[in-house]
C-alpha positions in Angstrom: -32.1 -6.9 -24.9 -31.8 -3.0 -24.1 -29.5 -1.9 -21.7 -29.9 1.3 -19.9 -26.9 1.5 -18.1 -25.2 5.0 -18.1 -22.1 4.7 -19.9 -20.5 8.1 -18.8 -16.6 8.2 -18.0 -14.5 10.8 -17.2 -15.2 14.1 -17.0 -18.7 13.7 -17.8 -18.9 12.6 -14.2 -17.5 15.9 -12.9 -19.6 17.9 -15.1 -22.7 16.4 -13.8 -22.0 16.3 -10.1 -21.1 20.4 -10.6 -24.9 20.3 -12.6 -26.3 18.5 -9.6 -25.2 20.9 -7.0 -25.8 23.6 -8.4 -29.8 22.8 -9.0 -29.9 21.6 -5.5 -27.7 23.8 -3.8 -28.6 26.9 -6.0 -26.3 29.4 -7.3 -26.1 31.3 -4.0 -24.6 28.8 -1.5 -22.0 26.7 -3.9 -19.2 28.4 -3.4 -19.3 27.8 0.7 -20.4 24.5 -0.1 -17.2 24.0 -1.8 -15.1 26.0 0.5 -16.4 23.1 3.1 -15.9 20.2 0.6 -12.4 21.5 0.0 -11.6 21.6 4.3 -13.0 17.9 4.4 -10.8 16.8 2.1 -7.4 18.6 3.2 -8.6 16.7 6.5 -9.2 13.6 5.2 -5.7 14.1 3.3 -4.4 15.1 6.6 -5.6 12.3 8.3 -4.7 9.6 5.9 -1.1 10.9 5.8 -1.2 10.6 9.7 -2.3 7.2 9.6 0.3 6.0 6.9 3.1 7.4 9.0 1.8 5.9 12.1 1.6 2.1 10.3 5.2 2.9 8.9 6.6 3.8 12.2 4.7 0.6 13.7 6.1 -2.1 11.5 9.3 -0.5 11.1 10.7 0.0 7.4 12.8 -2.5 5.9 15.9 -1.1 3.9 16.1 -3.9 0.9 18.9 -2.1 -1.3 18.5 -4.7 -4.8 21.2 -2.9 -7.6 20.1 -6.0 -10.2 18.3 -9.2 -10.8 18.8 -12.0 -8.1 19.1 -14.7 -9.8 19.2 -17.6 -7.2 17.2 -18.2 -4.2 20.7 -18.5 -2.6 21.4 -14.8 -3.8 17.3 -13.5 -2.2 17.8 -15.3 0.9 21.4 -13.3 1.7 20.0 -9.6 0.2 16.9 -10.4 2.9 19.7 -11.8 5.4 22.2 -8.7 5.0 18.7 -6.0 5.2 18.1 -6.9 8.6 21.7 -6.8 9.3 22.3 -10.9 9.8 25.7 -12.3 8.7 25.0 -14.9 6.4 29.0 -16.5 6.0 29.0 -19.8 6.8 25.0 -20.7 7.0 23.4 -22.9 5.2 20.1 -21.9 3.2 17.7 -23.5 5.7 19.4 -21.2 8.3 19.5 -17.9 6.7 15.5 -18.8 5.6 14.5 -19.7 9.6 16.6 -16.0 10.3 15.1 -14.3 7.6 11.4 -15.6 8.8 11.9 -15.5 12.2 13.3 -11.4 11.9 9.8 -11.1 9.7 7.9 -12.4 12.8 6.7 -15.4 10.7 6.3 -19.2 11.6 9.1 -21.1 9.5 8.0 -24.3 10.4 4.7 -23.8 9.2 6.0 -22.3 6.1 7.8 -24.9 5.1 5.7 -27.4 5.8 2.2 -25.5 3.3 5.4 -25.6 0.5 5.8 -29.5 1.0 2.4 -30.0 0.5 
């Protein structure tokens, strides 16, 4: 059948919102209404940044330096292992995974036992 769906993209959408305020707002009071739009969003900026720093700072950042592929799981367990600082001579892989996942704050038993199934 017909459809009557706008089909506008891009800058068609800017155009019509500045079309739209002006015949609501009249030519008189746009530019304080977007000296104000421009204050909410250096807040909003503000604030987002704010709360991005303050989830960063909560769950601490991990320094995972990777110079190349990894080829082996063997090779992804020890760059996790050596990130969080954990010496990883003479461990087997099931040890470096249960250090890797416990310093993640994760459950390695129950890990391994959804990858069995």
């Amino acid at each position: 059948m017909f459809d009557y769906a706008l089909n506008i993209i891009g800058n068609d959408w800017i155009m019509i919102a500045l079309a739209a305020m002006v015949l609501l707002l009249g030519t008189k009071r746009v530019p304080d209404a977007t000296k104000k739009l421009a204050r909410v969003m250096a807040q909003y900026d503000k604030t987002k940044n704010m709360v991005q720093d303050e989830i960063k700072k909560a769950k601490g950042e991990l320094n995972i330096n990777i110079s190349g592929p990894v080829m082996s799981e063997r090779q992804k367990l020890e760059t996790l292992a050596k990130s969080f600082g954990v010496n990883t001579e003479g461990k087997t892989d099931d040890d470096l995974r249960n250090l890797v996942n416990s310093k993640l704050g994760g459950n390695a038993k129950a890990d391994q036992d959804t990858t069995k199934q």
